[in-house]
ROSE-4610 file (N, C-alpha, C; in Angstrom, 1 decimal, always signed):
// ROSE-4610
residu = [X/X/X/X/X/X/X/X/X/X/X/X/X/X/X/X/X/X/X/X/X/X/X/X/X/X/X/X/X/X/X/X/X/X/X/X/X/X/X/X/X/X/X/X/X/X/X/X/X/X/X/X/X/X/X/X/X/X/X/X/X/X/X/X/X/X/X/X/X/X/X/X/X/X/X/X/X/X/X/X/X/X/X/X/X/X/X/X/X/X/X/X/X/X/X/X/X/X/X/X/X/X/X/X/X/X/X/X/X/X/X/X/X/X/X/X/X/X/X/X/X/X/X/X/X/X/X/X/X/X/X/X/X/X/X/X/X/X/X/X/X/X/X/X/X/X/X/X/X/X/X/X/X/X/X/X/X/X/X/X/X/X/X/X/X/X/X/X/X/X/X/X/X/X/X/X/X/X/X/X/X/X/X/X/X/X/X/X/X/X/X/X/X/X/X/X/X/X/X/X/X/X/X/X/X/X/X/X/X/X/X/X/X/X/X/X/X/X/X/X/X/X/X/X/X/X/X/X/X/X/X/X/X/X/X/X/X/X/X/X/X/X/X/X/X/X/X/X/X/X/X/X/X/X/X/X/X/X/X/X/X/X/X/X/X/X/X/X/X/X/X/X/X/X/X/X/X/X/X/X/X/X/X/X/X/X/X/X/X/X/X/X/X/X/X/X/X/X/X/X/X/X/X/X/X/X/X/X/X/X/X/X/X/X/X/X/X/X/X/X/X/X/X/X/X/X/X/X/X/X/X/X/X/X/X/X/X/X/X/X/X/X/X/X/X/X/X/X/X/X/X/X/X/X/X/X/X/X/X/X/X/X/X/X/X/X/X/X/X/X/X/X/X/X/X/X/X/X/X/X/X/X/X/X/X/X/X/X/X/X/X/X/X/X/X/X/X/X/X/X/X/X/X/X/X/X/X/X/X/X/X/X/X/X/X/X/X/X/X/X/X/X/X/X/X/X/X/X/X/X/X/X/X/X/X/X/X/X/X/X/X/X/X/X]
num = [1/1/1/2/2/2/3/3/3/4/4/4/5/5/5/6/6/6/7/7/7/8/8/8/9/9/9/10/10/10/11/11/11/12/12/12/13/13/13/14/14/14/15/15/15/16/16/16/17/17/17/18/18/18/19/19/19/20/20/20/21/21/21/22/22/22/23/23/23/24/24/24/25/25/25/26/26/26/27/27/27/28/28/28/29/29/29/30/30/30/31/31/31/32/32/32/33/33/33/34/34/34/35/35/35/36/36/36/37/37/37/38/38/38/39/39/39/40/40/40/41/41/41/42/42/42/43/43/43/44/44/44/45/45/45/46/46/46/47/47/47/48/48/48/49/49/49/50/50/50/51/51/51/52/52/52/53/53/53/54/54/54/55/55/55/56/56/56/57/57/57/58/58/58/59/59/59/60/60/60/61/61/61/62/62/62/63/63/63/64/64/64/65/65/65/66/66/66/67/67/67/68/68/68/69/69/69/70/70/70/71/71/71/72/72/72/73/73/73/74/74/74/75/75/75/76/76/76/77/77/77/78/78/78/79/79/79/80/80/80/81/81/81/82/82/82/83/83/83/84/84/84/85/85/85/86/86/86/87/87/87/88/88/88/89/89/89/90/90/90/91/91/91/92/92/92/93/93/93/94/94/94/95/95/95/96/96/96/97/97/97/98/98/98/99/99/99/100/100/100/101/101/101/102/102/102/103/103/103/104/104/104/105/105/105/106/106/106/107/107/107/108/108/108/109/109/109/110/110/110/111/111/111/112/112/112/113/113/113/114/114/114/115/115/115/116/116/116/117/117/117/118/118/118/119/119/119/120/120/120/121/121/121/122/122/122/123/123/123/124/124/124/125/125/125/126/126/126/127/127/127/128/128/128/129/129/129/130/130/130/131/131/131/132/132/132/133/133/133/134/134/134/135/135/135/136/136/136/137/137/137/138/138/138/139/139/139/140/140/140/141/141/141/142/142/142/143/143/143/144/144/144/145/145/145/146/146/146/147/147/147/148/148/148]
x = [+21.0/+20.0/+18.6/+17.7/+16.7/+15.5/+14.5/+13.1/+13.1/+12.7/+12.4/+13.2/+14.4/+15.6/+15.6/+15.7/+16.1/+14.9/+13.6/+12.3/+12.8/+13.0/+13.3/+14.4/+15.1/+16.4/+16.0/+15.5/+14.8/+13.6/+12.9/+12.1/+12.5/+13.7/+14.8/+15.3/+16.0/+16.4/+15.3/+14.5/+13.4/+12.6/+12.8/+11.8/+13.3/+14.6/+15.9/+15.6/+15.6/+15.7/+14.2/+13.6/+12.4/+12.2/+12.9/+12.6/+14.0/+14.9/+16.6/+15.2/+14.4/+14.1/+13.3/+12.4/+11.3/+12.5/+13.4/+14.1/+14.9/+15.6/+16.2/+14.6/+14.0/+13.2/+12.4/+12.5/+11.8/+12.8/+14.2/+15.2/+15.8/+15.5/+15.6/+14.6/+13.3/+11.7/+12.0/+12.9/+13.1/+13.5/+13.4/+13.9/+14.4/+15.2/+15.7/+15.9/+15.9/+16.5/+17.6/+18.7/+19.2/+18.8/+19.4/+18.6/+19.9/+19.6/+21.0/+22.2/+21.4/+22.7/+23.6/+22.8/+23.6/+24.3/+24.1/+24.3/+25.7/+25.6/+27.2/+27.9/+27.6/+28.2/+29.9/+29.1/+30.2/+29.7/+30.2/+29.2/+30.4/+29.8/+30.4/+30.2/+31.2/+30.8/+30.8/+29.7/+29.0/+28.1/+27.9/+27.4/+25.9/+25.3/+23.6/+22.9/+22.1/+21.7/+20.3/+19.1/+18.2/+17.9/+17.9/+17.5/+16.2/+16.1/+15.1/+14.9/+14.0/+14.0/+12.6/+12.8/+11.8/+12.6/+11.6/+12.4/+12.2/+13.4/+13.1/+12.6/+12.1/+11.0/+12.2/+12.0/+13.1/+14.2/+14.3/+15.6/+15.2/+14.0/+13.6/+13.7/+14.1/+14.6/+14.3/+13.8/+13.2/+13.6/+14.0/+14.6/+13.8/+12.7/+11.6/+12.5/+13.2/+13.8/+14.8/+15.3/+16.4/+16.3/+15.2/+14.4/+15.7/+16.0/+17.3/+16.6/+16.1/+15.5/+16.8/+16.8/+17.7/+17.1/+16.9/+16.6/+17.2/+17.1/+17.6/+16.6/+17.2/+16.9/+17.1/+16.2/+16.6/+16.0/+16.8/+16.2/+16.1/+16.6/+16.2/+17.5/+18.3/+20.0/+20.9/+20.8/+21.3/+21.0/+21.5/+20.2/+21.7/+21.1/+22.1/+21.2/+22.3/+21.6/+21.7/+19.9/+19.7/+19.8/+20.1/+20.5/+19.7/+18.8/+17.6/+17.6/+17.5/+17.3/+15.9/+14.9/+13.3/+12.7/+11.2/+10.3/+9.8/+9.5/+9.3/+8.0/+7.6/+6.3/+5.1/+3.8/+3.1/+2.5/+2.9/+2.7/+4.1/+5.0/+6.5/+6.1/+6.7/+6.7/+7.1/+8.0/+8.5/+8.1/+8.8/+7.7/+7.3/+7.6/+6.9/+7.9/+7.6/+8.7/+8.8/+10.1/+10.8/+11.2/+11.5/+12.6/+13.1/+14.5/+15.1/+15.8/+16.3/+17.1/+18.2/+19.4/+20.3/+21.9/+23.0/+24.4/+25.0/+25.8/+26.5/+27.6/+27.6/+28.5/+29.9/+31.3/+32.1/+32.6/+31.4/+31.5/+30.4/+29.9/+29.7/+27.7/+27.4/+25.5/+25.4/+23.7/+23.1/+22.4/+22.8/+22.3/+21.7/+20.0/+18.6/+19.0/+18.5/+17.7/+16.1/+16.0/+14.2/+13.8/+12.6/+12.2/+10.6/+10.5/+9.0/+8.7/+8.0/+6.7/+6.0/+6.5/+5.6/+4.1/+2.8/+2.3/+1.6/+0.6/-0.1/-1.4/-1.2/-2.2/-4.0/-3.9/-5.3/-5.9/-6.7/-8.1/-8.6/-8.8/-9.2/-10.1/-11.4/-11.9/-12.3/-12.1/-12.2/-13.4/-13.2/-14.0/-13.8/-14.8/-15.7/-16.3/-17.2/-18.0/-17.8/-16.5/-16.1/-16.6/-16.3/-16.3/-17.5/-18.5/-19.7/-20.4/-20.2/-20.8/-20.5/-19.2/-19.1/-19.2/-19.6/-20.6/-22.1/-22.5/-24.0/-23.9/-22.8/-22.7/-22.6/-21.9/-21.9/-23.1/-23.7/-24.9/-26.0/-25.9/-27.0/-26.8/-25.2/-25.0/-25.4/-24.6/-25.9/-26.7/-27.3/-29.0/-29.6/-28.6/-29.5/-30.3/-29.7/-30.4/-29.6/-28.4/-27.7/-27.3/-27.1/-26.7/-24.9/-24.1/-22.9/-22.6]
y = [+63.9/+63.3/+63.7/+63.8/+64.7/+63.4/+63.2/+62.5/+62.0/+62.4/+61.7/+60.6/+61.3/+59.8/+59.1/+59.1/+58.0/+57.0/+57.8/+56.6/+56.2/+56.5/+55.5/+54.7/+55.2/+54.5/+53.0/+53.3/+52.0/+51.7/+51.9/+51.1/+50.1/+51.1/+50.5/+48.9/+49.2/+48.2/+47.0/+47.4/+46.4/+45.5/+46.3/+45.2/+44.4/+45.1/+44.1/+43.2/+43.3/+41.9/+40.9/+41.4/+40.6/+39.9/+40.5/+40.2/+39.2/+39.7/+38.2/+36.5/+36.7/+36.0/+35.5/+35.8/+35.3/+34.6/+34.6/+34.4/+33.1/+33.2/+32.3/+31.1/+30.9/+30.2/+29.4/+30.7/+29.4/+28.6/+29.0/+28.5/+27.4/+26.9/+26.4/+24.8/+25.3/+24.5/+23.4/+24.1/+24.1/+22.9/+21.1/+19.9/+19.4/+18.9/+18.7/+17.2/+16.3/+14.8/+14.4/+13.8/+13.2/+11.9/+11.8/+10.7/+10.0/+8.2/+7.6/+8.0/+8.1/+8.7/+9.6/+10.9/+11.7/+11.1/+10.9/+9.9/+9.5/+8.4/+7.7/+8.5/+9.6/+10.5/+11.3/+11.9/+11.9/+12.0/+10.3/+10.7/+10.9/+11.3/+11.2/+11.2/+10.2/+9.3/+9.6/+9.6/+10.5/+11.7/+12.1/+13.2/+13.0/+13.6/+13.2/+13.7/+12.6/+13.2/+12.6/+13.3/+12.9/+11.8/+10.7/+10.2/+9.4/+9.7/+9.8/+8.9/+7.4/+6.7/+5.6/+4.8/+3.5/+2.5/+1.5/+0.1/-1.2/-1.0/-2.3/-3.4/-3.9/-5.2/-6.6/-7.4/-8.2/-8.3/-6.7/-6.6/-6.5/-6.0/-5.9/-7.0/-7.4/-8.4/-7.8/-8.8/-8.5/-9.2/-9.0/-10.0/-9.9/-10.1/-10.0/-9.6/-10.6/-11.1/-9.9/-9.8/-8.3/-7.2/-6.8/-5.8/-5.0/-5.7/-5.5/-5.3/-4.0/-4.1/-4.2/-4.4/-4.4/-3.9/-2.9/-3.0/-2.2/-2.1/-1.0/-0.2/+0.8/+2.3/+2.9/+3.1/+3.6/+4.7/+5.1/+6.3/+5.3/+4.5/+4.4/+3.8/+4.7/+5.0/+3.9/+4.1/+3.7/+3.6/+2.3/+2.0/+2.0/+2.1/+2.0/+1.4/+0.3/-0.1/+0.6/+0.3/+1.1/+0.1/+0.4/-0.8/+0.3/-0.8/+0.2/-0.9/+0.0/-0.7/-0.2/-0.9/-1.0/-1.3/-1.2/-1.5/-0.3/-0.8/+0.0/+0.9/+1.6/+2.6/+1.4/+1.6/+0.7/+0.8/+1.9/+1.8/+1.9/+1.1/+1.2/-0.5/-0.8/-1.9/-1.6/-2.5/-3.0/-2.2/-1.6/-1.1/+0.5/+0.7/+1.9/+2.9/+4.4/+5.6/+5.6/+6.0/+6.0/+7.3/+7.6/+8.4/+8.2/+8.7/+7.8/+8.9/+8.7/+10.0/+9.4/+9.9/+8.9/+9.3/+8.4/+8.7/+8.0/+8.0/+7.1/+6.3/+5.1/+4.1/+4.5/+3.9/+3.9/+2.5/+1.6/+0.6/+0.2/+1.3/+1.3/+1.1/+1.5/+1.2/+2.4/+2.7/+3.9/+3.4/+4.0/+3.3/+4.5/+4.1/+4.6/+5.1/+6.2/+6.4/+6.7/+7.0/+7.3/+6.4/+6.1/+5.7/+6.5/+6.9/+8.1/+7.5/+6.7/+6.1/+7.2/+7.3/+7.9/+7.3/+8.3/+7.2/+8.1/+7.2/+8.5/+9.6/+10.8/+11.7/+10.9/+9.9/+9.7/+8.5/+8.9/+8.1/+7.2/+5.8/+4.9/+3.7/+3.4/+2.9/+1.2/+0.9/-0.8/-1.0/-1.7/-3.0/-3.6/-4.2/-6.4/-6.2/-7.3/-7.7/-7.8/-7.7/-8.2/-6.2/-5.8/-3.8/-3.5/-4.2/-4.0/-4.1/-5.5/-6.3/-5.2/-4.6/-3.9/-2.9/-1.9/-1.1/-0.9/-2.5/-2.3/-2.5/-3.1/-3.2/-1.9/-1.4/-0.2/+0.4/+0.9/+1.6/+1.0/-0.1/-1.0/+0.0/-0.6/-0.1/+1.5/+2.0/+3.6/+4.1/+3.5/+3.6/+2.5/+2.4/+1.5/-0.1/-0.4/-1.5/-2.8/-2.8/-3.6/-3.8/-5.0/-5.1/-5.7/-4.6/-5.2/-6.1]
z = [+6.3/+5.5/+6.1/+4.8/+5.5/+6.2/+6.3/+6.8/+6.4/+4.7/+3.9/+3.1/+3.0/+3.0/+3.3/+4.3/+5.7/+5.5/+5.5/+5.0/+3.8/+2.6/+1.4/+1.4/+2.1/+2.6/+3.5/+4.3/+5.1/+4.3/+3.7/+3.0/+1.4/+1.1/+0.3/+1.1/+2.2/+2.4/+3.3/+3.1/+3.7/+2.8/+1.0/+0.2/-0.3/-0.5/-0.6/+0.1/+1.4/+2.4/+2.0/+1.4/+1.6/+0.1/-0.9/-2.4/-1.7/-1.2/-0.8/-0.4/+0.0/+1.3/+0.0/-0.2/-1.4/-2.3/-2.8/-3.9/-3.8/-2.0/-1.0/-0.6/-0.2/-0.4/-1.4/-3.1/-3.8/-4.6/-4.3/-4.9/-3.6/-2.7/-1.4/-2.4/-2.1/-1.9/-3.5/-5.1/-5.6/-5.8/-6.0/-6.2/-7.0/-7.9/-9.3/-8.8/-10.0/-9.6/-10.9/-10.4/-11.6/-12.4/-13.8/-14.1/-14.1/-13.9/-14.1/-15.2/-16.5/-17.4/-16.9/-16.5/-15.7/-14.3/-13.7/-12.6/-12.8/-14.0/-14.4/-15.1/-15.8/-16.9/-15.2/-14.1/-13.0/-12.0/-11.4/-10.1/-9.2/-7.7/-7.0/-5.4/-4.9/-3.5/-2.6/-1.9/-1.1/-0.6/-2.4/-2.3/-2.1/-1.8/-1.9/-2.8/-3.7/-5.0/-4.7/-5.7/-5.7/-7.1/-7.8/-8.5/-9.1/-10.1/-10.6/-12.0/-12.5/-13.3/-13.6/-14.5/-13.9/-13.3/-12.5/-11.8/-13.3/-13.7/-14.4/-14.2/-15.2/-15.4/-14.4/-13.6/-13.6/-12.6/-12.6/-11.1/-9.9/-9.9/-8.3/-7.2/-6.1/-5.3/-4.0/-3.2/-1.9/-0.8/+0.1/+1.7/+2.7/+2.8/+4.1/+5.4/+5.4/+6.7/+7.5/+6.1/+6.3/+6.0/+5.6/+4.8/+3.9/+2.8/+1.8/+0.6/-0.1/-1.1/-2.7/-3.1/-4.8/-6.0/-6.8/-7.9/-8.9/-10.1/-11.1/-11.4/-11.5/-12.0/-13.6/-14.2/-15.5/-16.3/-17.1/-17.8/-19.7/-19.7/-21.4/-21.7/-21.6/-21.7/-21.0/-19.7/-19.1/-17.3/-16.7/-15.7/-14.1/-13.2/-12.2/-11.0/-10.8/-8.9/-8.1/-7.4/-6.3/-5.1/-4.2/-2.7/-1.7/-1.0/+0.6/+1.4/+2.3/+3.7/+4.5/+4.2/+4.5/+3.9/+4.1/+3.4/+1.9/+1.1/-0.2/+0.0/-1.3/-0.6/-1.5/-0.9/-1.7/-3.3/-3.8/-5.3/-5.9/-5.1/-5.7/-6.2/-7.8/-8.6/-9.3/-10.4/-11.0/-12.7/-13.5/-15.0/-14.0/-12.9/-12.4/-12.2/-11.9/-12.4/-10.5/-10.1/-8.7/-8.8/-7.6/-7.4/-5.9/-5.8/-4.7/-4.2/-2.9/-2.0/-1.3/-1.8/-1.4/-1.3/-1.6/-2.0/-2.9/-3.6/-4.1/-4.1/-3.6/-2.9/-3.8/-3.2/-3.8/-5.0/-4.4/-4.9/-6.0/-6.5/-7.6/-7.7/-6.3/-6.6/-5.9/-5.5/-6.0/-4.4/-2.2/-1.5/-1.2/-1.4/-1.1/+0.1/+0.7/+2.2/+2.1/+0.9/+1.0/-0.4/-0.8/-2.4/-1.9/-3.2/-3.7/-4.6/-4.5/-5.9/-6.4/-8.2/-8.8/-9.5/-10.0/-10.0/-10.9/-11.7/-12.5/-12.1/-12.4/-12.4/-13.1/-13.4/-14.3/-13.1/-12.6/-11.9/-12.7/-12.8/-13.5/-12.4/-12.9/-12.1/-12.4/-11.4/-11.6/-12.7/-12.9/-14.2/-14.4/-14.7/-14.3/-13.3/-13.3/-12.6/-11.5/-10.8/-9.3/-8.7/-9.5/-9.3/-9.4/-10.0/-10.2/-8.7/-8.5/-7.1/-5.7/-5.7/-5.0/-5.2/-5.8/-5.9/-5.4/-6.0/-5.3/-4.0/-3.8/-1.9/-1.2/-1.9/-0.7/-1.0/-2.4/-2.5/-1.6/-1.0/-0.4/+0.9/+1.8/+3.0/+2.8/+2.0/+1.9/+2.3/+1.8/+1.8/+2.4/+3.8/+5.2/+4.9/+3.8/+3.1/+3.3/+4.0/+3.8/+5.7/+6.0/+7.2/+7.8/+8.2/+7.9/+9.2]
């Protein structure tokens, strides 16, 4: 094989390995979640699924003591218990979109290891009068006008 082979030959197999690598990674980084429908349509125990729904209005239940959270999960369709052991994230509530990282019990609920509060993309800013007042407070502290 002459020089010049051998170079296309190794440069052949050097953008393979690298187009493998690019391909193996964004199919890696890549997250899908199931939704409960899917979920109950065939689950199965122990596997680790990503789920993904809202926390219905109602179910959510809390144990300070034992940090035991309880709530349901839904897509519209159909809704499945989720069971956690810790504290929740703080824009995780009730009417709000979740997603959860977890397994599925044999006994028939949905036990958390992680919860991801979804939340919305739109910035909205306080109003009334209480948002007003603090406003001018900090514009005060600002501009050296105010003594904290």
């Amino acid at each position: 094989m002459s020089r010049r082979g051998k170079f296309l030959l190794g440069g052949g197999v050097i953008l393979a390995a690298l187009a493998y690598m690019i391909y193996a990674g964004v199919s890696q980084s890549v997250v899908y979640f199931v939704t409960p429908s899917e979920l109950q349509a065939q689950p199965v125990a122990g596997k680790a699924y990503r789920l993904g729904g809202m926390v219905q209005p109602g179910s959510l239940k809390w144990e300070a003591r034992s940090l035991d959270l309880s709530f349901a999960l839904s897509d519209g369709k159909s809704s499945v218990t989720v069971r956690h052991k810790g504290t929740p994230p703080d824009l995780f509530a009730e009417g709000r979109g979740a997603v959860v990282e977890g397994t599925w019990a044999t006994e028939g609920y949905f036990k958390a290891s992680l919860i991801m509060a979804k939340h919305s993309e739109e910035y909205k800013a306080p109003h009334g009068d209480e948002a007003q007042a603090g406003y001018k407070e900090l514009l005060k502290t600002l501009k050296g006008q105010g003594n904290p």
